[in-house]
N, C-alpha and C positions, 0 to 999 in steps of 0.2 A: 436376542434382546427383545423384551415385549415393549409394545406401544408406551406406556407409563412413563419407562425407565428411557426412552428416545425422546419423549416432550420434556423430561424435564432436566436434560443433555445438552436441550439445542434451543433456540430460540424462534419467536413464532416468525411470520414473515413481514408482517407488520411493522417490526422494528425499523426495517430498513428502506430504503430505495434503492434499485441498482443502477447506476450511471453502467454503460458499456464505453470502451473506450478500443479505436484501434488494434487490432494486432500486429503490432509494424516492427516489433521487439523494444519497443519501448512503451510499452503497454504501463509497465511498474511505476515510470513518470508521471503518463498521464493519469494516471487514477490519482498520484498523489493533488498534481494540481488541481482537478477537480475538488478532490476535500482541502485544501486547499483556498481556493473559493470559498468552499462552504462556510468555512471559519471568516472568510474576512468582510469588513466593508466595501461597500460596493466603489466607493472612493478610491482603494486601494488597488482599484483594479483598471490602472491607468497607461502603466512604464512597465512590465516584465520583468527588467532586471531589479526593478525597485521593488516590486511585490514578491520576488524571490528572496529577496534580503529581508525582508519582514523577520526578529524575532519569534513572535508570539502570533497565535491563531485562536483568539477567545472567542469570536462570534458565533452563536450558532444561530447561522439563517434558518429559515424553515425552508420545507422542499418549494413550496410554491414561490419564493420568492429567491429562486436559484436565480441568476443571471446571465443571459444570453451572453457570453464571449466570444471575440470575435476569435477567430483560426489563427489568424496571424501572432496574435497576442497570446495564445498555446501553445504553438510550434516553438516562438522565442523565449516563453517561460520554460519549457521543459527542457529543450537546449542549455538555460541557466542552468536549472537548475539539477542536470545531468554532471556539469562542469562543476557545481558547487557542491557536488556529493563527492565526485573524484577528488576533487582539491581537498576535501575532510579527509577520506583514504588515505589518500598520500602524506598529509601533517601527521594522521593518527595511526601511523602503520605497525606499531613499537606497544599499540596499545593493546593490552588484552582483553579479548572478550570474554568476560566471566562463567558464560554458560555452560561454553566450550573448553575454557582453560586453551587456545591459541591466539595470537594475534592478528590485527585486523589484515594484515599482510598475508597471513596461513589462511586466511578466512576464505579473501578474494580469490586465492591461487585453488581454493580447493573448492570454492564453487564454479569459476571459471574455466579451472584447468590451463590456464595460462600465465607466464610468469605477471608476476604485479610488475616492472618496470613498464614491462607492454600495453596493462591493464592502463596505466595511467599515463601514456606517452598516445598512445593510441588516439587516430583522427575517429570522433564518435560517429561521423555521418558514412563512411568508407568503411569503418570495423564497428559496427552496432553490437553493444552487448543489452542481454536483457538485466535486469534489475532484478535481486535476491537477497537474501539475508544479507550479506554485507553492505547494499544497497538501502536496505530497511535501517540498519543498525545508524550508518549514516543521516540519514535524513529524522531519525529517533533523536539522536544529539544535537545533530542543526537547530534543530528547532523545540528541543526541549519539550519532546512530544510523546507519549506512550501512541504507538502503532499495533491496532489489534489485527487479528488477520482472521479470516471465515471460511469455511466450506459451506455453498449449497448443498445439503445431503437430503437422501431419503429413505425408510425403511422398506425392505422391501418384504413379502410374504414369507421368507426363511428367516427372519430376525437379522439381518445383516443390514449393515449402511452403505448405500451406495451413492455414488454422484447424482447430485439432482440436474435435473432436466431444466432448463434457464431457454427459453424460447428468443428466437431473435428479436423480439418486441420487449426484451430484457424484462419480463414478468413470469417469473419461474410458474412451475406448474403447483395443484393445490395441496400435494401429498409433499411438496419439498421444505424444509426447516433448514434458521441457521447454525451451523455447529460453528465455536469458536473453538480456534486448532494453535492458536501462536500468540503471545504477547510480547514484543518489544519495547525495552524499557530503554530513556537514556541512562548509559553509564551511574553504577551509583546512587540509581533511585530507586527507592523501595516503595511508595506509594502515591498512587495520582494526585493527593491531595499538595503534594511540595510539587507538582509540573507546574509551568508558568500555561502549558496550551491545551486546547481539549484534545478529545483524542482523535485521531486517525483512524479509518475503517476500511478495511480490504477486503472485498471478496477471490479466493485465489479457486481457479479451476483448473483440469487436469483433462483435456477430453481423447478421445480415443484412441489418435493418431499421438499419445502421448506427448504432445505440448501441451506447454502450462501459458495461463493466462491470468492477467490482475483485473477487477472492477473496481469502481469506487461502489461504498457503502455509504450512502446520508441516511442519516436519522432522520427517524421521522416524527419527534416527537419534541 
C-alpha cells in the first residue's frame, strides 16, 4: 500500500482524544462511560444509576470542558450499567443479529464460550467478563446509539499496516492514524440521521501478549 492510498483510509490524529481507561477486564464499560459523559450535561452527573437510565446522549462537550468525576461515581455507573446491558441480553436473546444471521444468545456463547444461562446468572465481580460485540450490540440499542470502533494504525516501510504505537501518556506516536474497522448500528437502522444519540467512539487495541483493549475516543472538534 503506498502513503496516498493509507491517508486517505484512515483518519488524521487530530480528530480524536484518547481517554485510556483501566485494564481490569472491564475496560469496554469504562470507555463507554466516559463517552458517555462526553454526551451529557454536567447536571446529569449526579446519581449513577440515574445517569445510566438516561435515554439520549446529544451533548457534545468539547475536550476541555470534559468533567472531573469522582471514582466512586464510575465504579457504580459501570456496575449499572454492566447489569443493564446483561438484562438487554437476556430479554433480547430470541433476537437476531442481522449481520451475522444468529441470535443474540448464539452471539454471547460464541464470543464467550460459555453457555448464556451462566453468562447472565453469573456474579459480575467473582466472574468478570470483558465486553465484545454482543456487549457493543447491547448498549447500540439501549441507547439508540451508532457505536463506531477504531484502530491506531501505522504504515510501515513494506506498505503494510501495523498497530500503532499509543505511549502511556495516551498521545500516540506522529507516523500513527486512525483507521475506522466496525460500525454498530441499533437494530433496524439504516442511517444516523433517524438516532435519537450522537455517536459513540472506540478506540480498540490488540498488543503483543495478545489481549485486546477498549479506549474512549472524544472528538475533538
Amino acid at each position: 500500500m503506498d502513503y496516498e492510498t493509507f491517508i486517505n483510509i484512515t483518519d488524521k490524529l487530530d480528530k480524536f482524544k484518547i481517554i485510556n481507561v483501566e485494564g481490569d477486564n472491564k475496560c469496554f464499560y469504562s470507555a463507554i462511560i466516559n463517552e458517555m459523559i462526553h454526551r451529557s450535561d454536567i447536571a446529569c452527573l449526579k446519581n449513577p444509576v440515574t445517569f445510566i437510565n438516561k435515554k439520549t446522549f446529544r451533548i457534545k462537550n468539547s475536550i476541555e470542558n470534559f468533567p472531573i468525576i469522582d471514582l466512586d461515581f464510575i465504579e457504580k455507573a459501570k456496575i449499572a450499567l454492566e447489569l443493564k446491558t446483561i438484562a438487554w441480553l437476556s430479554n433480547h436473546r430470541d433476537d437476531v443479529f442481522p449481520e451475522l444471521g444468529i441470535t443474540m444468545r448464539e452471539l454471547v456463547e460464541m464470543t464467550h464460550e460459555i453457555p448464556f444461562d451462566l453468562y447472565i446468572r453469573r456474579d459480575i465481580d467473582s466472574e468478570p467478563l470483558w465486553g465484545g460485540l454482543a456487549e457493543q450490540v447491547a448498549i447500540a440499542n439501549l441507547y439508540n446509539v451508532p457505536i463506531y470502533i477504531y484502530r491506531a494504525v501505522r504504515l510501515n516501510k513494506k506498505g503494510k499496516i501495523n498497530e500503532g504505537i499509543i505511549k502511556t501518556s495516551n498521545i500516540p506516536n506522529k507516523d500513527v492514524r486512525f483507521q475506522h474497522t466496525q460500525t454498530i448500528l441499533p437494530f433496524k437502522k439504516q442511517s444516523n440521521k433517524k438516532l435519537n444519540s450522537l455517536p459513540f467512539y472506540l478506540l480498540w487495541k490488540r498488543y503483543s501478549d495478545k489481549t485486546d483493549h477498549y479506549m474512549s475516543l472524544l472528538e475533538t472538534d
